[in-house]
SERO-4910 file (N, C-alpha, C, O; in steps of 0.05 Angstrom, whole numbers):
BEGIN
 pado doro    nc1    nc2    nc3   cac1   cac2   cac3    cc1    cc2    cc3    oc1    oc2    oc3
  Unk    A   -372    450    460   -370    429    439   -394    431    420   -413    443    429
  Unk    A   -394    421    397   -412    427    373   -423    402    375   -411    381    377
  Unk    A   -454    407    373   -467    379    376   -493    377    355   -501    396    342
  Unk    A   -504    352    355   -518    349    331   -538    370    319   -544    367    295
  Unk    A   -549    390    333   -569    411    319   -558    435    303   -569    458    303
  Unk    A   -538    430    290   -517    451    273   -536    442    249   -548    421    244
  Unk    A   -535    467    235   -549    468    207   -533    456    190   -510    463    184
  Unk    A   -545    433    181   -525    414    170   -541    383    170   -541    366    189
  Unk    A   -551    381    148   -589    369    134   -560    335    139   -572    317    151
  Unk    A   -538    330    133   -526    306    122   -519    293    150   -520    269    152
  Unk    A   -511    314    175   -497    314    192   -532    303    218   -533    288    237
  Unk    A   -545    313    210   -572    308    223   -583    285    213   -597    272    228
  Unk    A   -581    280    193   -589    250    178   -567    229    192   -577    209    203
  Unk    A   -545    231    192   -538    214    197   -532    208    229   -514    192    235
  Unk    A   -548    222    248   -562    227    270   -580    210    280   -582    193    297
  Unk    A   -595    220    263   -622    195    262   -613    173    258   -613    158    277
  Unk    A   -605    165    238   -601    138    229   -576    119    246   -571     95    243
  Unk    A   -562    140    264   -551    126    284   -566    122    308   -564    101    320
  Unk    A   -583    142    317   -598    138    337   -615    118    333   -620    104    353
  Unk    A   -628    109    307   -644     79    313   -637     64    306   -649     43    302
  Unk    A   -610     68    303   -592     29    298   -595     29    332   -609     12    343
  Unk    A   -579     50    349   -579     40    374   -602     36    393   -598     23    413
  Unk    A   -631     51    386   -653     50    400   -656     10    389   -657     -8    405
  Unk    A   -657      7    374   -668    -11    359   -655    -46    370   -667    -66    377
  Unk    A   -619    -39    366   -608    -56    367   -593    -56    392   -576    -73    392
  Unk    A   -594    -43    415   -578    -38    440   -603    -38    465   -626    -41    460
  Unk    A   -591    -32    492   -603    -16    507   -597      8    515   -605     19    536
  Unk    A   -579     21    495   -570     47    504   -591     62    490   -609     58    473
  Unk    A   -582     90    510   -594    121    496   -575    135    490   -559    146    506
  Unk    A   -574    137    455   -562    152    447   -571    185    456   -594    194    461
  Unk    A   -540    202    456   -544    231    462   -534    240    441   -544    234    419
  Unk    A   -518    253    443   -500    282    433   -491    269    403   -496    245    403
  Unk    A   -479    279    377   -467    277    358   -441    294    362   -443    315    350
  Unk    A   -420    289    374   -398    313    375   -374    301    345   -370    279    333
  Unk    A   -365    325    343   -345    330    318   -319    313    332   -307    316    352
  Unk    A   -317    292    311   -281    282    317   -266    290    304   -245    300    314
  Unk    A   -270    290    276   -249    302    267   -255    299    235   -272    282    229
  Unk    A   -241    313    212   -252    312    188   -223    299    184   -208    294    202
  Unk    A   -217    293    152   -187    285    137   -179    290    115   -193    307    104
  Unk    A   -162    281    102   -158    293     76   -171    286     47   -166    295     25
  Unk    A   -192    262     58   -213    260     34   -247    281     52   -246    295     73
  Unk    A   -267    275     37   -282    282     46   -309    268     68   -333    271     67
  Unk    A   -296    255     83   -303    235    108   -303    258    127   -288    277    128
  Unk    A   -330    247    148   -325    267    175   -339    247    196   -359    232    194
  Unk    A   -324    253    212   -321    223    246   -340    243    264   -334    266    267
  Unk    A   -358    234    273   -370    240    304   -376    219    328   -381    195    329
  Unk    A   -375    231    339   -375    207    370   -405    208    379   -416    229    387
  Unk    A   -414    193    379   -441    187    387   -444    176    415   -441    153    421
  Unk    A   -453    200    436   -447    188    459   -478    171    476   -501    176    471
  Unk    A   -471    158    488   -498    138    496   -483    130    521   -459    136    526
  Unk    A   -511    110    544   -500    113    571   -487     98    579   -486     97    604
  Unk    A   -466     77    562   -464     60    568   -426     64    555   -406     52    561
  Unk    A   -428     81    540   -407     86    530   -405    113    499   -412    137    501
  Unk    A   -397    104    478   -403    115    452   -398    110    430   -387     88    433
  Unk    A   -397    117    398   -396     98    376   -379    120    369   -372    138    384
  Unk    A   -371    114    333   -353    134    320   -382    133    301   -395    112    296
  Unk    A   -389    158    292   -413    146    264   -389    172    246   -376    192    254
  Unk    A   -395    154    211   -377    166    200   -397    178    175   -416    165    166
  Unk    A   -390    205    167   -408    205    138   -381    208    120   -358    216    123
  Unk    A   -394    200    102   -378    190     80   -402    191     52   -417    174     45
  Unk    A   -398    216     43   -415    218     17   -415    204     -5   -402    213    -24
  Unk    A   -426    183     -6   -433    166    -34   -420    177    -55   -406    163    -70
  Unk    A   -423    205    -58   -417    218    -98   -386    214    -83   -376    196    -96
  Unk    A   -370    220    -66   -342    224    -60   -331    212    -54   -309    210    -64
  Unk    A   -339    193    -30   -330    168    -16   -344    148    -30   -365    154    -40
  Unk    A   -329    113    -32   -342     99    -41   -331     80     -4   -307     80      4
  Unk    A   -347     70      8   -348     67     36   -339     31     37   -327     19     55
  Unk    A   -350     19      8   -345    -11     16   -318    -26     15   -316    -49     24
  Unk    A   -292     -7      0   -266    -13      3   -261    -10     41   -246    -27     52
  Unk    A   -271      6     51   -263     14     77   -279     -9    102   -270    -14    125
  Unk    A   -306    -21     90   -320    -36    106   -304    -72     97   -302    -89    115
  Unk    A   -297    -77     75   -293   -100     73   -256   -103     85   -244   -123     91
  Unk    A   -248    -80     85   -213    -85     90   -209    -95    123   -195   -112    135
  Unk    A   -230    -72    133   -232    -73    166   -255    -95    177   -256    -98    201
  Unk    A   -267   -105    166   -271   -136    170   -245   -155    173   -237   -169    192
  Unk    A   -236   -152    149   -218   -175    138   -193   -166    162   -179   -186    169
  Unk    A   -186   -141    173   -161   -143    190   -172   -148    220   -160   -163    235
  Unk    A   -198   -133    229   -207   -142    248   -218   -177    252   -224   -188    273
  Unk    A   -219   -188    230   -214   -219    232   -185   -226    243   -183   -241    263
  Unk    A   -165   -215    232   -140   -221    230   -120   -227    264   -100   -240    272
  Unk    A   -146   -204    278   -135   -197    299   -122   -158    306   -116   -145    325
  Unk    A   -124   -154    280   -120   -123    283   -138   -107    306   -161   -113    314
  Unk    A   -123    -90    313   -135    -77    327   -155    -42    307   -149    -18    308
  Unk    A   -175    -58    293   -181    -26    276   -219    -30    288   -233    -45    302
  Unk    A   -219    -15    277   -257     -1    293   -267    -24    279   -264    -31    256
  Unk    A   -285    -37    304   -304    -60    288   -329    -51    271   -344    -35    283
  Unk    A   -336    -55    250   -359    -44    236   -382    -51    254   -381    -74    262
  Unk    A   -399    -41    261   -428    -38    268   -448    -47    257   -460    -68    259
  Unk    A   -453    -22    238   -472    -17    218   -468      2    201   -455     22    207
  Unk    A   -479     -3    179   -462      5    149   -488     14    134   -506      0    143
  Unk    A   -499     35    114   -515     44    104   -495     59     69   -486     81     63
  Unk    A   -497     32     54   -470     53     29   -495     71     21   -490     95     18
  Unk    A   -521     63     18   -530     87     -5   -537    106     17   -539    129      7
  Unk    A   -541    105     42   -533    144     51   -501    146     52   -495    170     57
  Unk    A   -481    131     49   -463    133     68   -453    135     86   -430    143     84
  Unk    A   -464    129    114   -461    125    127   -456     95    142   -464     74    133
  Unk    A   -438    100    172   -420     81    180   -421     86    214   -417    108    223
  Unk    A   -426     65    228   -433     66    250   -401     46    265   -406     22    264
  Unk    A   -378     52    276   -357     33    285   -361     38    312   -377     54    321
  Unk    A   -346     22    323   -330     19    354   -310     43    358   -294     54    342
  Unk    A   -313     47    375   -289     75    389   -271     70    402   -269     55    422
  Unk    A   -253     86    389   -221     70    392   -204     91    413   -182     88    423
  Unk    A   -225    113    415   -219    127    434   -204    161    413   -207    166    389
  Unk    A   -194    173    430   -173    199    427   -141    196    420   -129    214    409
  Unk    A   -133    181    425   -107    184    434    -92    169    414    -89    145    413
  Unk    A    -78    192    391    -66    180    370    -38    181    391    -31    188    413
  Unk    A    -29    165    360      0    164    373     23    188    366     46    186    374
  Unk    A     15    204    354     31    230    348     42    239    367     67    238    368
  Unk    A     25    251    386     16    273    407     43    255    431     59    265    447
  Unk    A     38    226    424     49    203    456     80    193    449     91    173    459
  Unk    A     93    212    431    127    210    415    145    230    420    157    247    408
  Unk    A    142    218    455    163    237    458    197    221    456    195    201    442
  Unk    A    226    226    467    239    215    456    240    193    474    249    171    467
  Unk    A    231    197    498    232    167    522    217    149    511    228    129    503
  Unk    A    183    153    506    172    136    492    173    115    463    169     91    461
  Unk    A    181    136    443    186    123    427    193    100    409    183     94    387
  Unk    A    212     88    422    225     63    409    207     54    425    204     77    434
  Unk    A    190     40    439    181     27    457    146     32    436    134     13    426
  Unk    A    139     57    435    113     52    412    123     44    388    110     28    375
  Unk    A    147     52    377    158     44    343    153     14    344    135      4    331
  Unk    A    169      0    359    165    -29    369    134    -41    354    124    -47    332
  Unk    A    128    -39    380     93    -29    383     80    -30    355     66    -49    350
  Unk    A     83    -14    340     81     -9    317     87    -34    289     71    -46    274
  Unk    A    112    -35    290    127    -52    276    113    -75    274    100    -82    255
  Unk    A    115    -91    304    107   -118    306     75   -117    298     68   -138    289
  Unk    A     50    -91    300     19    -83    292     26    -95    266     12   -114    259
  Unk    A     49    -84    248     52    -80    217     57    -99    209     43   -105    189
  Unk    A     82   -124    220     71   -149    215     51   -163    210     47   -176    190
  Unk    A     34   -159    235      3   -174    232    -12   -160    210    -33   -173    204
  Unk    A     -9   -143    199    -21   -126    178     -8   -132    153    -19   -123    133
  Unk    A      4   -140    152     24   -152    133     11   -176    121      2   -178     99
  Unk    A     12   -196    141     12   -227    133    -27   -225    135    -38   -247    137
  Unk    A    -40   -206    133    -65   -210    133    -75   -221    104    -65   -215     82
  Unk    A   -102   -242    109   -112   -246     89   -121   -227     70   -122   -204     78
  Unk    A   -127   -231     43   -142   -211     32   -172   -212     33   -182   -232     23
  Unk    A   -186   -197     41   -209   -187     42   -225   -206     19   -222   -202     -5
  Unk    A   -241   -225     28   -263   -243     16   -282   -228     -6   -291   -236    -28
  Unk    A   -286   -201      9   -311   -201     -9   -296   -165    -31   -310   -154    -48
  Unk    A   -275   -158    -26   -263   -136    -47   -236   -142    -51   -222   -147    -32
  Unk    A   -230   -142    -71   -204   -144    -81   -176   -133    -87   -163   -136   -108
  Unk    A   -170   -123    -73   -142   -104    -59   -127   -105    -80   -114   -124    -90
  Unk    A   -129    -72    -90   -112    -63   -118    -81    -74   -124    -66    -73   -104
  Unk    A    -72    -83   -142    -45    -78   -135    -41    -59   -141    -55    -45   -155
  Unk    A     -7    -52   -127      9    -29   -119     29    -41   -136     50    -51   -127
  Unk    A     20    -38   -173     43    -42   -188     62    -19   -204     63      0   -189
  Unk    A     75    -14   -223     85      4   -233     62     22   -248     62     47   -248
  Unk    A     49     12   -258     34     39   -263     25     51   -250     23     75   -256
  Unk    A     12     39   -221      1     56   -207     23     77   -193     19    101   -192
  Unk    A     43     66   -185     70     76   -174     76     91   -193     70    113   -183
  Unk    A     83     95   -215     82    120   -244     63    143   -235     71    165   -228
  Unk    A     35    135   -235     21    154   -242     25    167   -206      9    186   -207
  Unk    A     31    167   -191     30    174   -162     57    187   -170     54    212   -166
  Unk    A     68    185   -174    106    195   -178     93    228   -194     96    252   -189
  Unk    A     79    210   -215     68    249   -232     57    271   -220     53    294   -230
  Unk    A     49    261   -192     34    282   -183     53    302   -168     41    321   -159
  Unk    A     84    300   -162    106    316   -171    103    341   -189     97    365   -185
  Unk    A    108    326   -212    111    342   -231     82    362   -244     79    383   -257
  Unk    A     68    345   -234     34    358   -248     28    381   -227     24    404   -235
  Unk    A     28    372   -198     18    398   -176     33    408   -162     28    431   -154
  Unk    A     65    393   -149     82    406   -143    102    433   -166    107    457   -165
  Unk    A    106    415   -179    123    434   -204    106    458   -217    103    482   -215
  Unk    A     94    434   -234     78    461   -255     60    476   -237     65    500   -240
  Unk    A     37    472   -216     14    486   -212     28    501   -183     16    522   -178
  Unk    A     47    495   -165     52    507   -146     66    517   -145     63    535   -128
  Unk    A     89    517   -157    116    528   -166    105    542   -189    102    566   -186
  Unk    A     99    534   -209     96    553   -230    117    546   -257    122    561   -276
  Unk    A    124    523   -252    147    523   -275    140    510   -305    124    492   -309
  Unk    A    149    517   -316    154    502   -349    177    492   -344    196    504   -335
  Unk    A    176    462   -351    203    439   -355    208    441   -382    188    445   -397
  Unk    A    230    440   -391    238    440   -417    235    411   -427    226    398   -408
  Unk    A    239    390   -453    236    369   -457    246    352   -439    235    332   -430
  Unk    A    274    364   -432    304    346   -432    297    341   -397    311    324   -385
  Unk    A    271    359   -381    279    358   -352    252    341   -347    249    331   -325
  Unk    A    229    339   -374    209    321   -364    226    294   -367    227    280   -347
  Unk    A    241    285   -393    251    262   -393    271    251   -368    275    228   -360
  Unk    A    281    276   -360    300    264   -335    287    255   -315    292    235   -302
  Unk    A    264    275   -310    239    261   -286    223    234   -287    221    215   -272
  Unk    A    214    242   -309    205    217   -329    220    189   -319    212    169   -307
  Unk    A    243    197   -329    259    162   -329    270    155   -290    273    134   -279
  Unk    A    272    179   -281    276    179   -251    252    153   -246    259    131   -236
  Unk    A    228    158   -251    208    148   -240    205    126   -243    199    112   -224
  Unk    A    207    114   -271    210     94   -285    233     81   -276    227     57   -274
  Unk    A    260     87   -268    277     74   -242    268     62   -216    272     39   -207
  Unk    A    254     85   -207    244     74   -179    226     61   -178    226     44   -160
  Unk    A    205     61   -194    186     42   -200    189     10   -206    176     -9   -197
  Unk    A    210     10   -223    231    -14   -223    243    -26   -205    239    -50   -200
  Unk    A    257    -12   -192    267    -25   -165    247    -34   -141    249    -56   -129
  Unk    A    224    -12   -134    200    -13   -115    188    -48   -128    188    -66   -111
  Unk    A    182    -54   -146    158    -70   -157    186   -103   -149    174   -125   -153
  Unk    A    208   -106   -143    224   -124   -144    221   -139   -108    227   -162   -101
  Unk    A    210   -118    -92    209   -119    -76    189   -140    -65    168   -140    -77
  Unk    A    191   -161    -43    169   -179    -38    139   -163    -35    140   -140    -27
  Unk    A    113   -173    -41     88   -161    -43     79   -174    -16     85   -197     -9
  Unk    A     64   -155      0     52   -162     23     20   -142     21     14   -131      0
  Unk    A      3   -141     45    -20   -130     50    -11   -106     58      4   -104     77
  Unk    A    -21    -80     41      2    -58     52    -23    -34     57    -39    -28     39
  Unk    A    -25    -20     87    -37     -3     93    -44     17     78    -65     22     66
  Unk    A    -23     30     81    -20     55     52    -23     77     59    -29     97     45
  Unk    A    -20     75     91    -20    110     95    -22    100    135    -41    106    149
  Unk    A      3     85    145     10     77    164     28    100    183     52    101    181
  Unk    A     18    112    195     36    136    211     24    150    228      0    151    231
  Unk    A     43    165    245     29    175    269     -1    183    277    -16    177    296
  Unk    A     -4    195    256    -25    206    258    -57    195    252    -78    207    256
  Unk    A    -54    161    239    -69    140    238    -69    114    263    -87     97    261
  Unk    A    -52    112    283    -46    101    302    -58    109    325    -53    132    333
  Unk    A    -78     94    340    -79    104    360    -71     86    392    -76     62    397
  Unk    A    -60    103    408    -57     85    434    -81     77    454    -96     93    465
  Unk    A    -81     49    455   -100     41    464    -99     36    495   -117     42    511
  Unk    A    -67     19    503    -60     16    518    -24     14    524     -6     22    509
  Unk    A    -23      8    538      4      7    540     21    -11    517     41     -6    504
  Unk    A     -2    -37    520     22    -51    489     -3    -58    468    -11    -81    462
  Unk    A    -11    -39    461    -37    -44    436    -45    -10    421    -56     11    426
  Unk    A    -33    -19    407    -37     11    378    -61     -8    363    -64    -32    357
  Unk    A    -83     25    362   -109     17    341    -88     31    316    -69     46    317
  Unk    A   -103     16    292   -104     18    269   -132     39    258   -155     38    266
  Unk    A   -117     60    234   -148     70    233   -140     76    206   -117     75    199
  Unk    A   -164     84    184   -155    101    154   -139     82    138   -118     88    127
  Unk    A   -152     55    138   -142     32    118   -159     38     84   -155     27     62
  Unk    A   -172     52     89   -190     41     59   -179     44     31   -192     39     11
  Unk    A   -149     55     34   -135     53      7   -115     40     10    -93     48      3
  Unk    A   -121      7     24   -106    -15     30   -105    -29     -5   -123    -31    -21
  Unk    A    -72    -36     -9    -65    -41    -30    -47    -71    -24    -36    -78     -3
  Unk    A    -48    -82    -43    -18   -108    -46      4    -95    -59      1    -92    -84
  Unk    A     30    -86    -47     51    -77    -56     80    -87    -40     88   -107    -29
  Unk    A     87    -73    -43    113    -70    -29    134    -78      3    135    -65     24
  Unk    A    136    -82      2    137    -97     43    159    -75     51    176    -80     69
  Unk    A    157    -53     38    177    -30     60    147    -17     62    136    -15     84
  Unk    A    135     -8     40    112     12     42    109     26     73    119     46     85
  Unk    A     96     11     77     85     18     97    102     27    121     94     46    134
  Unk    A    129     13    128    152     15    148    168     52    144    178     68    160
  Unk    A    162     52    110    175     87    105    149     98    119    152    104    143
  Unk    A    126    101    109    102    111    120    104    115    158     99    139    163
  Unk    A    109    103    179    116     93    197    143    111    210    141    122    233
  Unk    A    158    113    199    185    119    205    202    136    189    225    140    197
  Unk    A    192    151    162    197    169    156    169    186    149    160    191    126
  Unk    A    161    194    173    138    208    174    128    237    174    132    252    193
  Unk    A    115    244    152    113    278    146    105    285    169    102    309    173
  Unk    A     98    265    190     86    298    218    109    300    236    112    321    249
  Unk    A    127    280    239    145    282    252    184    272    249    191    272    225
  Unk    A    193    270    257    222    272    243    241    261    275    239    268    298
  Unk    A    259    242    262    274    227    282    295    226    264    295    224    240
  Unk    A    324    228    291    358    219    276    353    199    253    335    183    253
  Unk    A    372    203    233    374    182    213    387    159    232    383    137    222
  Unk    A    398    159    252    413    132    258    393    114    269    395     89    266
  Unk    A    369    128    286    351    120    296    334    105    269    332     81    264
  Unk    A    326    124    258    304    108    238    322     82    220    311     64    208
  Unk    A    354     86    224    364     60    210    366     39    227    367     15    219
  Unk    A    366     46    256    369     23    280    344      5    272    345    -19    269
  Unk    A    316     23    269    291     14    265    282      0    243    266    -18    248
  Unk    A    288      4    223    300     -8    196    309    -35    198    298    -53    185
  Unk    A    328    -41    212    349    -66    217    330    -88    240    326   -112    236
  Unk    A    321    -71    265    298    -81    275    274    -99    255    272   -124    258
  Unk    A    260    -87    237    247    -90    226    247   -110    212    230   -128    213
  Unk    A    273   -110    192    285   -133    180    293   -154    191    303   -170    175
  Unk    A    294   -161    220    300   -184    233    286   -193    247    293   -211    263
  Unk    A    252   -180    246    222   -184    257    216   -202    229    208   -225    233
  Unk    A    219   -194    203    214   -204    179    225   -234    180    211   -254    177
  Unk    A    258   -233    186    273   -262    179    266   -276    203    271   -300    201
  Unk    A    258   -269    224    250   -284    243    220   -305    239    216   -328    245
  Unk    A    203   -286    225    174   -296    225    187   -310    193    177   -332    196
  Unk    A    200   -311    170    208   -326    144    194   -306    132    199   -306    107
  Unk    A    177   -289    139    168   -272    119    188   -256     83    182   -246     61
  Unk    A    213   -262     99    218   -256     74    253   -273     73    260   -279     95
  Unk    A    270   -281     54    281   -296     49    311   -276     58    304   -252     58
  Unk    A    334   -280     63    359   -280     72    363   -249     58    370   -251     35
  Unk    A    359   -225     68    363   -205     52    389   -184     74    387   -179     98
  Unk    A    403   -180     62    428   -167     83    412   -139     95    390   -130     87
  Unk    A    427   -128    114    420   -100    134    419    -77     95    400    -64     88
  Unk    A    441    -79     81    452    -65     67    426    -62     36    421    -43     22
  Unk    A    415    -88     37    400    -85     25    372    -75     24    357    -65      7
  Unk    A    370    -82     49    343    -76     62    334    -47     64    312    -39     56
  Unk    A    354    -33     75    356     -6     69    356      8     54    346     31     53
  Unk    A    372     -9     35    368      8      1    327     -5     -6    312      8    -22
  Unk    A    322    -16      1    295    -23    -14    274      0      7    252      8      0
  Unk    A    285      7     29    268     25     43    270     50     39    254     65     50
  Unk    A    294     62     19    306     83     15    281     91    -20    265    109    -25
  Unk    A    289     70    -36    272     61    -59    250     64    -62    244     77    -83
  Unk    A    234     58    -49    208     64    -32    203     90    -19    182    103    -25
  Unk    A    221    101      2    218    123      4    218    146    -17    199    163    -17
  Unk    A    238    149    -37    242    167    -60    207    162    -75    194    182    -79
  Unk    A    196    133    -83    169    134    -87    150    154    -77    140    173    -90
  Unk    A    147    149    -56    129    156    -29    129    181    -25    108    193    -20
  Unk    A    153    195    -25    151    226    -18    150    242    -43    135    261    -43
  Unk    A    164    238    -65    151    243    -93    127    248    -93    120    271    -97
  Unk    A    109    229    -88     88    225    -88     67    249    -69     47    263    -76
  Unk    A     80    246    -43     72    258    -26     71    292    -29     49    303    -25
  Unk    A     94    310    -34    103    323    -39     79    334    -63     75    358    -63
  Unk    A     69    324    -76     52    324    -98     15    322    -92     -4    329   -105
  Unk    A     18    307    -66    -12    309    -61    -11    331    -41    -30    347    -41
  Unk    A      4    335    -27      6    356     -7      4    386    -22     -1    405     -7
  Unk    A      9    389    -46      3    417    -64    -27    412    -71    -44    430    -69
  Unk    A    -32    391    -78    -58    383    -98    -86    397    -66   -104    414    -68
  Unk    A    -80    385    -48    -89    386    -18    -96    414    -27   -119    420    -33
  Unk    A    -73    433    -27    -81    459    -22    -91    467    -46   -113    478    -43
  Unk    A    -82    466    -68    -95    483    -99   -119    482   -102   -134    501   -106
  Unk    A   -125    450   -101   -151    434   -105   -172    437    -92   -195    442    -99
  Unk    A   -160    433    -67   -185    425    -39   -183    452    -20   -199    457     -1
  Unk    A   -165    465    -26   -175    481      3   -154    479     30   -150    497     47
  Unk    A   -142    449     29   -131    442     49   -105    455     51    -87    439     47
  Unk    A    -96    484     56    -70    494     63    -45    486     80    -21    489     78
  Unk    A    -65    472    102    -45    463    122    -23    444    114      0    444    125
  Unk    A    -32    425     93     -7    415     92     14    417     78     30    398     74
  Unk    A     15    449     65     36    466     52     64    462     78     88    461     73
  Unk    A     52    461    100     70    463    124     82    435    128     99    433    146
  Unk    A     78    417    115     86    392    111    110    389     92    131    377     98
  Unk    A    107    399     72    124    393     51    153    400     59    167    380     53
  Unk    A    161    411     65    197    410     69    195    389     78    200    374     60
  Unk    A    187    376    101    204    355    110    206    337     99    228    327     98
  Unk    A    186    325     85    178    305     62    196    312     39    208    293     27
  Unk    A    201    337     30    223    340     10    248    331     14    262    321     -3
  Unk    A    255    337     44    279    326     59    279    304     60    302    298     62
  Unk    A    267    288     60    277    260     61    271    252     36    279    229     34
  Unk    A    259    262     14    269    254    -18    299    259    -23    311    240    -32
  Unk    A    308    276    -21    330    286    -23    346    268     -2    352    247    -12
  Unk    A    352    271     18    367    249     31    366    217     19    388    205     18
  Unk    A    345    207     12    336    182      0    347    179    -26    357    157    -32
  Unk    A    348    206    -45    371    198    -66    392    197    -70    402    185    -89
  Unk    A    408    215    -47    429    228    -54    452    195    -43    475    197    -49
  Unk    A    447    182    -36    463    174    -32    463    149    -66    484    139    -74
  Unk    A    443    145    -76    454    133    -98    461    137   -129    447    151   -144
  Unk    A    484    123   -135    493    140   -161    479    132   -183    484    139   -206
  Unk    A    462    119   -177    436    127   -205    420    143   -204    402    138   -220
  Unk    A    415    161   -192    397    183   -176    408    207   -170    396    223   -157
  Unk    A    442    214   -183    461    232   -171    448    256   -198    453    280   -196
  Unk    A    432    245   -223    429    269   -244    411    281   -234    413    305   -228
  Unk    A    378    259   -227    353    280   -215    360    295   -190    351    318   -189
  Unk    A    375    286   -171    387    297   -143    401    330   -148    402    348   -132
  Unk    A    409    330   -172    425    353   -178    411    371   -188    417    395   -187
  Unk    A    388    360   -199    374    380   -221    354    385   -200    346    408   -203
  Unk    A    337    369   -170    326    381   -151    338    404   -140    327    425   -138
  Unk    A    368    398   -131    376    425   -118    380    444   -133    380    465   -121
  Unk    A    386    446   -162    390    470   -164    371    491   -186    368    514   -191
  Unk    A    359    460   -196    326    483   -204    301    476   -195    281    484   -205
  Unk    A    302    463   -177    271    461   -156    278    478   -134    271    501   -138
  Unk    A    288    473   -115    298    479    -93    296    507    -84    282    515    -66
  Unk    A    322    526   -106    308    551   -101    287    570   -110    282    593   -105
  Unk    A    273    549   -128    247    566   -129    226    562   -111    207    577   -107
  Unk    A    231    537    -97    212    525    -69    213    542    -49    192    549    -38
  Unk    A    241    552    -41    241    562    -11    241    595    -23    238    614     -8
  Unk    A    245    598    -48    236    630    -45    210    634    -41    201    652    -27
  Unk    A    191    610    -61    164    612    -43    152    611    -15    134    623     -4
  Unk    A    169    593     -6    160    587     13    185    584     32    194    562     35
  Unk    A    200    612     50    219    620     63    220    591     85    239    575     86
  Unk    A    194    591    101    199    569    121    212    534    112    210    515    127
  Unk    A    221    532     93    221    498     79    265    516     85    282    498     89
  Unk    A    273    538     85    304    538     86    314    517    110    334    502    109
  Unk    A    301    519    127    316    513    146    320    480    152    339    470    165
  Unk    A    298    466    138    301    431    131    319    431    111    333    410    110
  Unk    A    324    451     92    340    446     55    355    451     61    365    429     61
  Unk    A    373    465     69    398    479     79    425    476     58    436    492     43
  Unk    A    430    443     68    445    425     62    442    421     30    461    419     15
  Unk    A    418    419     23    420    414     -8    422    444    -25    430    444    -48
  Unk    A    416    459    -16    412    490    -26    446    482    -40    462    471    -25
  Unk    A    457    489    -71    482    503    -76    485    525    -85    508    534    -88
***
């Protein structure tokens, strides 16, 4: 295991400065700095082990990270009752972040098909309480309105299309995208507004215990949408479940809602269409940071993401007939220029390939 004396002046600073919060403020002896894990901004987690247990210390570079959206959200949910890393100690001008340890054990890895509905559950009812949370006293939680939903939709067309694919759109296919977006954005923004995670899914969940999922990677907590987060959740780029399943879960969901009054008399039929709405958002979107990931940053891996996330754009529109022009013009001039690039995405497209 890699531990704190790696050449690495930021990674040793923020060493020290964890070691005398805990000399200072504990009776532990801090040891080791081990690697937890990096993500798709430029944050990196180590476990700080001491004798009594261990911390998460996080660096988070000032010029890259701005750290106080992430310290005031996880106050405000760990008030709430959330289960997310309690803040410690906080340093914005090194950047650095000293939490509670929530342990190893996401919930990815723990989905198998016995388990599942029993963590989705689990989950669902976490997302409630995340839902109806206050807003954060001391920062003010963006909304998640149409422009922002616009400009997230472009990143489609800006790093999927043009920079990864390689294409020139003619006028007639920016305006068809164009107004696609400007649809969904319309319908998404009609939707009741709740406290919305904004990036709720396997791979941010961790199992704590048998009936307690930690929460982790809130700091681009937004007020939007009250599916948001439930597509994030259940139509998830790391992993993939029956459509009948994720609609059983869906219908679940919506009668966790009308139970608590959270939201007013909305049928199975509608509900679905607003999670479907949301989804076509979301993976647009997605599909677009997942190229940007690789062009931009370096990050290739989640080139291996994108089919599935394409797949459920495409499933998400096809079934409605205001969405039957962009649906057509995906399969048959996106589509095969996608999987000629990229052979492995045939076997999710199949179905839409004509």
């Amino acid at each position: 295991m890699e531990h704190y004396y790696s050449q690495d002046s930021r990674r040793q600073a923020l060493y020290e400065w964890a070691c005398a919060y805990v000399k200072t403020n504990t009776v532990y002896q801090p040891a080791a700095l081990d690697v937890v894990s990096g993500d798709a901004s430029f944050r990196r987690y180590f476990r700080l082990q001491h004798n009594a247990g261990s911390y998460i210390a996080v660096d988070a570079p000032p010029a890259k990270e701005n750290s106080r959206p992430f310290v005031a959200i996880a106050r405000a949910l760990y008030a709430h009752g959330v289960p997310v890393p309690q803040v410690i100690a906080v340093d914005f001008d090194q950047g650095f972040m000293l939490l509670s340890d929530l342990g190893d054990t996401l919930l990815r890895p723990c989905l198998s098909a016995e388990r599942v509905d029993a963590l989705y559950q689990l989950a669902m009812r976490e997302l409630l309480r995340i839902q109806s949370c206050p807003a954060p006293i001391d920062y003010a939680l963006p909304p998640y309105d149409q422009t922002k939903l616009l400009s997230e939709m472009a990143l489609f067309k800006d790093w999927f299309v043009a920079q990864y694919l390689g294409l020139t759109l003619s006028p007639e296919e920016i305006a068809l995208l164009d107004q696609t977006c400007v649809q969904i954005a319309e319908q998404v923004v009609q939707q009741p507004t709740v406290f919305v995670h904004r990036d709720y899914h396997s791979r941010n969940l961790m199992v704590l215990d048998e009936r307690t999922l930690g929460v982790i990677d809130f700091q681009d907590a937004v007020t939007g949408s009250i599916t948001y987060d439930l597509v994030s959740l259940l139509r998830d780029a790391y992993v993939e479940w029956p459509a009948a399943d994720v609609e059983r879960w869906v219908e679940d969901f919506r009668q966790m809602l009308q139970q608590q009054g959270a939201i007013a008399q909305v049928s199975q039929a509608e509900f679905l269409a607003w999670f479907d709405w949301m989804g076509a958002q979301r993976h647009l979107k997605v599909v677009g940071i997942f190229a940007r990931l690789s062009l931009r940053d370096g990050k290739h891996g989640y080139l291996q993401d994108i089919p599935l996330v394409f797949k459920y754009l495409l499933n998400e529109i096809k079934a409605y007939a205001e969405l039957q022009d962009v649906y057509r013009w995906l399969c048959q001039r996106i589509l095969p220029v996608y999987v000629a690039k990229h052979a492995q995405a045939q076997p999710f497209l199949h179905e839409h390939l004509t």
